[in-house]
N, C-alpha and C positions, 0 to 999 in steps of 0.2 A: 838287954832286949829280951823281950819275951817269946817265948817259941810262936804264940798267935799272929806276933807281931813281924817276926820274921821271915813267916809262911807267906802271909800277905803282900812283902814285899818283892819273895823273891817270883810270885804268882807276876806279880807287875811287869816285873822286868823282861819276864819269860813274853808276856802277852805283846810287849813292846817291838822285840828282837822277830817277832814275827811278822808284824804289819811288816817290818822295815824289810824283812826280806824277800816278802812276797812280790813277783813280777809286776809290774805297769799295764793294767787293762790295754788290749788293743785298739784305739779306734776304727768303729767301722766306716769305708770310704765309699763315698756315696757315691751310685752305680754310674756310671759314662753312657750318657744316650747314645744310640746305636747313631751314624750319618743318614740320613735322609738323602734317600738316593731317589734321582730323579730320570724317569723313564720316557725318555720322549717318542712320543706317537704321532707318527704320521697318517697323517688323514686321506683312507681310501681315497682315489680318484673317481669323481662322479659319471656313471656313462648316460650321457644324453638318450633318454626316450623315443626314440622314433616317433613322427608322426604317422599315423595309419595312412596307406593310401588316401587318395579321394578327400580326406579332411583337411583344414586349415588347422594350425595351433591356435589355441586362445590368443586372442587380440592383447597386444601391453599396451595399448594405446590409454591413457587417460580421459575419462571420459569429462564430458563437455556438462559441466551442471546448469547450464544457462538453458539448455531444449527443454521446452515442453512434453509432458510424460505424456502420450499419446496412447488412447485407452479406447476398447470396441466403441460404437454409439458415439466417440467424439467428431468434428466439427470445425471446419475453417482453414484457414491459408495454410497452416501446419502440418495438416493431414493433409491437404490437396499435392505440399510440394514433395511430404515424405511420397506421397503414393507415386508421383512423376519419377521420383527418383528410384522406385521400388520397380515400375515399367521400365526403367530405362536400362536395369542391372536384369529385365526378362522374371521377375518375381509376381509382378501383377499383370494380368490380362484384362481386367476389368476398368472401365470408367477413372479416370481421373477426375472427381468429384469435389472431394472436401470432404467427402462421408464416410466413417472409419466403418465400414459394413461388414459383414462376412468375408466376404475375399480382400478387400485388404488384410483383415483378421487372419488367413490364412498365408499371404503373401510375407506377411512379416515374422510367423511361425517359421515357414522356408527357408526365408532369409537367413534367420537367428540361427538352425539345423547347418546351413553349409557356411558358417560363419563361427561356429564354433561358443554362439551367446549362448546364454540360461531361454529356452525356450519355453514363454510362457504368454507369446502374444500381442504383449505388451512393448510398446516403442520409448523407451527408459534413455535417460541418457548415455549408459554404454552405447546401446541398439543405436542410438539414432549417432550418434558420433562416429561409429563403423563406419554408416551408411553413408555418410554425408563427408566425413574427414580421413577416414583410414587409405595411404595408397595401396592396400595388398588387399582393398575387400574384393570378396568372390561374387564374382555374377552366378546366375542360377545355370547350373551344367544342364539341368536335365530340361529345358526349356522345349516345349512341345512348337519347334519351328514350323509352320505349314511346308509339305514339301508341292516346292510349285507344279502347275500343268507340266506335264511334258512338253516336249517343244517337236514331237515328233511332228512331220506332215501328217494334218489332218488328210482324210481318205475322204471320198465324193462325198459323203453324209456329213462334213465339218464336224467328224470325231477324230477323237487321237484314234489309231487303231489298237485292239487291247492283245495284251500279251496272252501267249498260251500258258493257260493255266495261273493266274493272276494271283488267284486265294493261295494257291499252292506254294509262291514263291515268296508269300510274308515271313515271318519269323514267326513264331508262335511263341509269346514271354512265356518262363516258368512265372505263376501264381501262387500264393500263399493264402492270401484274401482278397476280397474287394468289398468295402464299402460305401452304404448308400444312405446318408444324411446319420452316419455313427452306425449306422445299422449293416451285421453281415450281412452278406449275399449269398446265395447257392441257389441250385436246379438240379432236376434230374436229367441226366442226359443218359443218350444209346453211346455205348460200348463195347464193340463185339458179342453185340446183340444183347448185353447186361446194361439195364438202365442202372446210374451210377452218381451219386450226388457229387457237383462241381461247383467251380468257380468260374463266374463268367469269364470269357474268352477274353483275350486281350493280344496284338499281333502288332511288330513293329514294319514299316513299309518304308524302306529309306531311314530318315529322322523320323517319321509320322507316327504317330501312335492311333491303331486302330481298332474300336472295341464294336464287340458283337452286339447290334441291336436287338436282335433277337432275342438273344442270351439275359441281357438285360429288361425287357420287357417280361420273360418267363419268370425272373427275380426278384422283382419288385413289386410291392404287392403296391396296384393303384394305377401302375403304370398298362394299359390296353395299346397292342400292335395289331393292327389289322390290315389284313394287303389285297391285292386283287391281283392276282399270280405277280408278275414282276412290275407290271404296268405305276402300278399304286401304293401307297401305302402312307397310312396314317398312324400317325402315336400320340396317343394321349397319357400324359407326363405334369401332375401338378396342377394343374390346371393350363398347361401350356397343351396347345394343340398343332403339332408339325406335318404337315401333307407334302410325301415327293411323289413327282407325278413326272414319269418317264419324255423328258425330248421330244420333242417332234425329228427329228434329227435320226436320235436313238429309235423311236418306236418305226420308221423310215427305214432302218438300216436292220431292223430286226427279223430275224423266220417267224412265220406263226407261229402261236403255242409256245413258243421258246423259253424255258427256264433257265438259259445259258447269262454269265455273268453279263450286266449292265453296271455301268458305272456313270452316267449322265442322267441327272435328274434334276427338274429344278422344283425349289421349296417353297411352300408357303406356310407363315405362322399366322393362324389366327387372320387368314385371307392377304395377308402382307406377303410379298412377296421376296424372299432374303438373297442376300449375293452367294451362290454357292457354286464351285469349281466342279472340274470334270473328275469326279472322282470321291467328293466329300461325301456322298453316297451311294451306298451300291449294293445291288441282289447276286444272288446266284441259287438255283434250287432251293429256293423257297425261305433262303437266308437271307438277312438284311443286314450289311455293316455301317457303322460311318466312322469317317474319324474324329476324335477327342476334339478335335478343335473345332471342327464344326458343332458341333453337339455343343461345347459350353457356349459358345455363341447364339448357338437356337436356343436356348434353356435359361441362358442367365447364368450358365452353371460353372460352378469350381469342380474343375477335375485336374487330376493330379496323378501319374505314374510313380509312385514311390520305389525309383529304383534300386535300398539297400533292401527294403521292408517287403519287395517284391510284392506290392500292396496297389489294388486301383481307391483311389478315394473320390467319389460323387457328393457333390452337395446342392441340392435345386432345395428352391422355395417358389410357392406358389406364385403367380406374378402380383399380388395386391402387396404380398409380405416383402417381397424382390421393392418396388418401388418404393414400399415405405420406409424399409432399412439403409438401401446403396442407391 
């Protein structure tokens, strides 16, 4: 054998003895996913919201798709019996018509406010489903009750006899605003001797709501009060024209010259003569009051004590626009 040939061989053998002895690679072992660990959560306990004073919670009730959606200017048995039933919860004061006019318009705003609806007016099937099917619906809280005559013995002149100091012992409501057909209200008034821009007056008498005639005549532009010391007095309002015109009773019972509180007057609109109580109107030094319900009665008019908004709201229309609309 040749040395080239031997070298080669023994190169072979050498190269063989080594694979054989080299270790066995390690497999590597494929990674063990972590457990999935599972954290349970208990779910905060819910605390029920309070309902604010004075309000109702929104109605669950489902509403009724079958009502007629009842919309300003509409017309007919629908609107006649919503409005019956809108007077009957103390919301409307006006006419049970058929004629969805401005005070029902506003009647059913009301409604919707101490009811807890989407207040837009409009008598929708929610709305009217309240009205007509819900047992927990809210009559009107702030309803201007007339408060009756006293029942004192009248005195020789067939008056009630008047209290000392009468204006003194109303309430005087805090005010924010009042107004008149959308429109604010203000005047100057005397205040320890600073004339001072206000809000017309507004005094509660029992339930009654009492607002300043005067105060309101100085405010409104169009509206003329003119008197003839306490005897007389006319106001001219829209094209409405109201004249009280002191008792025979009253003026009987009165000192001469007296600017002392009167509270008996009977009214005439436009020469008609209206049903008016001992009390619905009345002077004192050169002031004129009536109360709110008289007043929407003489006028036509929507009035309204809003009392969260501490807000008076007037709304008169002329009387051609009054008959043509309600």
């Amino acid at each position: 054998m040749d040395l080239s040939r031997a070298l080669m061989l023994y190169l072979s053998a050498t190269l063989a003895a080594g694979i054989q002895a080299a270790p066995t690679p390690e497999v590597t072992p494929e990674p063990t996913p972590a457990p999935t660990v599972i954290i349970a959560t208990v779910a905060p306990e819910m605390t029920p919201v309070p309902t604010p004073a004075g309000q109702t919670p929104a109605p669950t009730i489902t509403p009724n798709a079958s009502y007629r959606i009842l919309r300003l200017r509409d017309k007919g048995d629908d609107v006649r019996k919503m409005q019956q039933r809108l007077k009957d919860l103390g919301y409307l004061s006006g006419n049970v018509d058929g004629s969805f006019g401005n005070q029902t318009y506003r009647a059913v705003l009301t409604f919707q406010r101490y009811n807890n609806l989407a207040r837009d007016g409009v008598a929708g099937p929610m709305t009217l489903t309240v009205l007509y099917e819900s047992p927990s619906v809210v009559a009107n809280p702030e309803t201007m009750t007339p408060t009756p005559v006293p029942t004192a013995t009248p005195d020789a002149s067939g008056l009630i006899p008047v209290p000392e100091d009468p204006v003194g012992q109303w309430t005087l409501l805090d005010r924010k605003a009042a107004l008149y057909n959308g429109e604010a209200l203000t005047l100057m008034r005397e205040s320890g001797g600073v004339r001072v821009l206000a809000v017309p007056r507004v005094w509660l008498r029992g339930e009654q709501v009492i607002l300043s005639l005067s105060d309101l005549a100085a405010a409104i532009e169009g509206w003329e009060l003119t008197d003839s010391e306490a005897s007389e007095c006319v106001l001219e309002a829209e094209g409405w024209e109201l004249r009280a015109l002191m008792t025979e009773a009253a003026s009987a019972a009165r000192e001469p010259d007296s600017d002392s509180y009167c509270d008996s007057y009977a009214v005439q609109r436009s020469g008609e003569l209206l049903e008016a109580a001992q009390g619905d109107v009345m002077s004192e030094k050169g002031e004129w009051y009536v109360t709110a319900d008289f007043l929407r009665r003489a006028l036509n008019a929507e009035i309204t004590w809003e009392i969260d908004e501490k807000t008076l709201l007037i709304r008169v229309e002329h009387p051609d626009v009054a008959e043509a609309v309600d």
